[in-house]
Wavefront OBJ file of the C-alpha trace (Angstrom):
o trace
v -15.420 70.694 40.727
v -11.625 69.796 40.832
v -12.481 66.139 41.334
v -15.230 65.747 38.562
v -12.516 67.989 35.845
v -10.107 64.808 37.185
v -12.636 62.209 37.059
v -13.761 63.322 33.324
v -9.680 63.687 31.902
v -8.871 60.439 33.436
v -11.647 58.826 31.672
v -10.502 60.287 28.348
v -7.119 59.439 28.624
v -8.163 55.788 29.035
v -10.541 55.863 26.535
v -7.156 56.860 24.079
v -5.323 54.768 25.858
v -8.017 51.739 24.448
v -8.120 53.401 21.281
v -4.613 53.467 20.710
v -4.300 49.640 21.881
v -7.418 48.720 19.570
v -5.197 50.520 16.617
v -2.027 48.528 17.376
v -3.837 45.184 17.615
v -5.955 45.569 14.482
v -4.226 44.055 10.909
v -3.290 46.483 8.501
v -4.181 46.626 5.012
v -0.944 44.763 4.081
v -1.634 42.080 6.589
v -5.351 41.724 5.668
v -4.594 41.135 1.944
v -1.793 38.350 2.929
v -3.921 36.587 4.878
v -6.631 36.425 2.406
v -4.428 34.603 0.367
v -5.251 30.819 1.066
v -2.310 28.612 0.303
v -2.928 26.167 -2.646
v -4.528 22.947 -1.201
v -2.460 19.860 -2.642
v -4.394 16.238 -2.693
v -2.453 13.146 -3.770
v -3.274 9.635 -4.912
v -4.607 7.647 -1.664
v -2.040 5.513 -0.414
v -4.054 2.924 -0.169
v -4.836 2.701 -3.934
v -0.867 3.489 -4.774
v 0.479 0.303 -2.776
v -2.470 -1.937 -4.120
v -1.869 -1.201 -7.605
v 1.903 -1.618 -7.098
v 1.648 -4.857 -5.229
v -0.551 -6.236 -7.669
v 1.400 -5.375 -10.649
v 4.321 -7.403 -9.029
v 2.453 -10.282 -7.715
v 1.453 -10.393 -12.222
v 4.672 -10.018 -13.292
v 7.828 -10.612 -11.160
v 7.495 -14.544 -11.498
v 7.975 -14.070 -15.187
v 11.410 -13.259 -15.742
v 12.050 -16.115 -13.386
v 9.389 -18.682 -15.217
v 11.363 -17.366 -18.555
v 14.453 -18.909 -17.363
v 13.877 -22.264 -16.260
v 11.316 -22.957 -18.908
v 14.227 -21.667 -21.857
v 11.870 -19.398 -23.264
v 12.696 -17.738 -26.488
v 12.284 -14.122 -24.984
v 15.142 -13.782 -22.570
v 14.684 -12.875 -18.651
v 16.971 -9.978 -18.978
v 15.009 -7.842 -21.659
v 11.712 -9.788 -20.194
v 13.081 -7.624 -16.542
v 13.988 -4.726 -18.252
v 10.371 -4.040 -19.429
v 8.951 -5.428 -16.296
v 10.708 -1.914 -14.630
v 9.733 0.593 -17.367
v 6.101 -0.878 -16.668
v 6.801 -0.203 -13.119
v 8.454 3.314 -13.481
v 5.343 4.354 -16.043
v 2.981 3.210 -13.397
v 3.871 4.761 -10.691
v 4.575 8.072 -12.548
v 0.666 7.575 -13.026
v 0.035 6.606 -9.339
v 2.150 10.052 -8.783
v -0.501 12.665 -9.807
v -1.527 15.618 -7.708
v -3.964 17.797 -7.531
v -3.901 21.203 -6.871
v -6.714 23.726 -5.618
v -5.854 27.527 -5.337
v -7.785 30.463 -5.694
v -7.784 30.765 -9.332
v -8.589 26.873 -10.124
v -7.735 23.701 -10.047
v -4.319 21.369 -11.563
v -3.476 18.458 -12.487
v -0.030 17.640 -12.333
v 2.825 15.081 -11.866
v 6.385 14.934 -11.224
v 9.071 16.292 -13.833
v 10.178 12.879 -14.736
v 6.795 11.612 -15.025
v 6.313 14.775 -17.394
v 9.094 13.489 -20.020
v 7.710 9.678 -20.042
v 3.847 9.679 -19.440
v 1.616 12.845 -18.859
v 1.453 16.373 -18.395
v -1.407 17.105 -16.772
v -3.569 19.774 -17.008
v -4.938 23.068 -15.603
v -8.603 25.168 -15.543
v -9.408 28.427 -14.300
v -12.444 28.459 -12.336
v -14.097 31.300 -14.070
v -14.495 29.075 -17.049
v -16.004 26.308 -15.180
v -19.598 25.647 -16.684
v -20.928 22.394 -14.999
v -19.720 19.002 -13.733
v -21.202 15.698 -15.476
v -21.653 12.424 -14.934
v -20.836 9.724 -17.436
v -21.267 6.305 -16.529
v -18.165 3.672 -16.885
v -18.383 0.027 -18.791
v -18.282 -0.947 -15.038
v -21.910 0.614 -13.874
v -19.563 3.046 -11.880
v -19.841 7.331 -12.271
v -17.096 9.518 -13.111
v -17.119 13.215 -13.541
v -16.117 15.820 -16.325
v -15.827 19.338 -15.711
v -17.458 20.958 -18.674
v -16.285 24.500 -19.272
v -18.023 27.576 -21.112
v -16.259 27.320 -24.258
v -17.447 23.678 -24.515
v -14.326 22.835 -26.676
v -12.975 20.356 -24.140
v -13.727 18.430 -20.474
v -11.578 17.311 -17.766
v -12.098 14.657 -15.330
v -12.280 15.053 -12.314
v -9.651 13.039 -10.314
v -11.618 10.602 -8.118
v -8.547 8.324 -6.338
v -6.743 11.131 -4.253
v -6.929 10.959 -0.531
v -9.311 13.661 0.864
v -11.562 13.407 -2.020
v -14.862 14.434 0.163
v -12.659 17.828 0.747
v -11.661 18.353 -2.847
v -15.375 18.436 -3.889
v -16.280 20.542 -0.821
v -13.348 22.834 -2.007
v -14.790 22.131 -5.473
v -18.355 23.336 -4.947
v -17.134 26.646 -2.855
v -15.272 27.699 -5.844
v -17.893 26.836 -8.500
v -21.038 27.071 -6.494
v -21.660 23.940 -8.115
v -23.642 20.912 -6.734
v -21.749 18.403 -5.049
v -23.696 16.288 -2.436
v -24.353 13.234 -4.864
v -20.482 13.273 -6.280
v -19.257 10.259 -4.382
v -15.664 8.403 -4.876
v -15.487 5.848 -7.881
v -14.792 2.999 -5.690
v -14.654 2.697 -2.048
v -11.824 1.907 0.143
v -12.583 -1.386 1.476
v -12.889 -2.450 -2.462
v -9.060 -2.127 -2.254
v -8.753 -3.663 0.981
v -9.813 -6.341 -0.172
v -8.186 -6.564 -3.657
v -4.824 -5.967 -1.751
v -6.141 -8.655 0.729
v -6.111 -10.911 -2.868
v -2.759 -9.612 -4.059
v -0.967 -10.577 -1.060
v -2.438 -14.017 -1.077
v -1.288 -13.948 -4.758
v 2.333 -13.017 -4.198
v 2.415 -15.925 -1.829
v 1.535 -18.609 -4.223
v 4.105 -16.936 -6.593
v 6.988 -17.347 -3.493
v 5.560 -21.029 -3.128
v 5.677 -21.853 -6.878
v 8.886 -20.252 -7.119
v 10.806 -22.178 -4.147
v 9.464 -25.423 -5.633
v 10.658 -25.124 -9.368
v 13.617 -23.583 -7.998
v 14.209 -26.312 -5.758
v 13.445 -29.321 -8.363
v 9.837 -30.213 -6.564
v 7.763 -29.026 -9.359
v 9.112 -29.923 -12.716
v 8.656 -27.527 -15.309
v 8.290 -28.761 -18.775
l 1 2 3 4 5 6 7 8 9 10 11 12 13 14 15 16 17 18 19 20 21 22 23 24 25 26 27 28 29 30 31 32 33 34 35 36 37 38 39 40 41 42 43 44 45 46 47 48 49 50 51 52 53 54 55 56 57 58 59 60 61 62 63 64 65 66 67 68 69 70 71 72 73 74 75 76 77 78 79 80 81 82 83 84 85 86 87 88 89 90 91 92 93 94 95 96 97 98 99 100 101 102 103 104 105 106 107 108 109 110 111 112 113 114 115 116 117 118 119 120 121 122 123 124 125 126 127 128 129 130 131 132 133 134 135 136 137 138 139 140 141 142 143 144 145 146 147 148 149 150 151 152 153 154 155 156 157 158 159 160 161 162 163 164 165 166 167 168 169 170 171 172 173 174 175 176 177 178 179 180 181 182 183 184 185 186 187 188 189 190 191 192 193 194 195 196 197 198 199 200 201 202 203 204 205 206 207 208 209 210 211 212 213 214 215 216 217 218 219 220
């Protein structure tokens, strides 16, 4: 009788014992609502896309300012360089966007100083989310516009950023909208390529450079 009274209060003291130990190692309310807060997902402009666009804009333009000079052209090199590096600063304060996902919607934004000279982005709650459209661009290519349920406005949806199969996964868990068919506007080996192009371009521009330069190639 002794032994089975033992028996039986040693069972129930480890039985509080794993109670107790199932209490400690269980979140709290406090924890439980921090953690489901998801931090804001942040997607930026692919790489990729940011140093072909850059390249290529100075394999167009750098040999200008030099052209302008040994062909005594009546715009001069200096203001000719000067607007070659707003052009530069204004694009890549363009090539700078980010997009932001939380859980209240999505953002469009950009750096401060890209703020004062180019754009300032914009911002929609999910809730007022309605649909997301295709429109077709003078290219045959899709982009998308979110359409929201005031119908006063739409918003495109950024289709360059890095990650873009996640944004529209993100996209479609927020909005229970449809996105299987919403596919990136151009892929990257398009860009390999183009940079492939640009490359080759800035080396004819270093050739044709060293030779007027040099007096091999007369310029008249």
């Amino acid at each position: 009788m002794t032994a089975n009274l033992e028996n039986n209060a040693t069972g129930a003291q480890r039985t509080a014992e794993l109670s107790r130990r199932q209490l400690m190692e269980s979140p709290s309310p406090q924890n439980m609502a921090v953690d489901s807060t998801a931090e804001p997902k942040i997607f930026h402009i692919s790489s990729l896309i940011r140093i072909t666009l850059m390249a290529l804009y100075g394999a167009l333009t750098l040999p200008l300012p030099f052209l302008a000079e040994v062909t005594q052209a009546s715009v001069s090199p200096a203001w000719l360089s000067a607007g070659l590096v707003i052009g530069a600063v204004i694009l890549w304060g363009a090539l700078s966007e980010r997009v932001i996902l939380d859980e209240t919607g999505i953002k469009v934004t950009y750096p401060a100083w890209a703020k004062l000279i180019w754009r300032r982005g914009w911002s929609l709650p999910w809730a007022e989310v309605k649909s997301l459209k295709p429109r077709s661009t003078g290219q045959g290519g899709l982009v998308y516009y979110f359409l929201t349920e005031a119908g006063d406005q739409a918003y495109l949806l950024p289709m360059r950023v890095a990650g873009f199969g996640a944004l529209v996964r993100e996209v479609q868990t927020k909005t229970d909208i449809d996105t299987t068919d919403v596919k990136p506007l151009a892929q990257p080996w398009m860009y390999m390529i183009l940079l492939g192009f640009t490359l080759l371009l800035l080396l004819i521009d270093s050739w044709v450079l060293a030779m007027v330069f040099s007096g091999q190639l007369p310029v008249t």
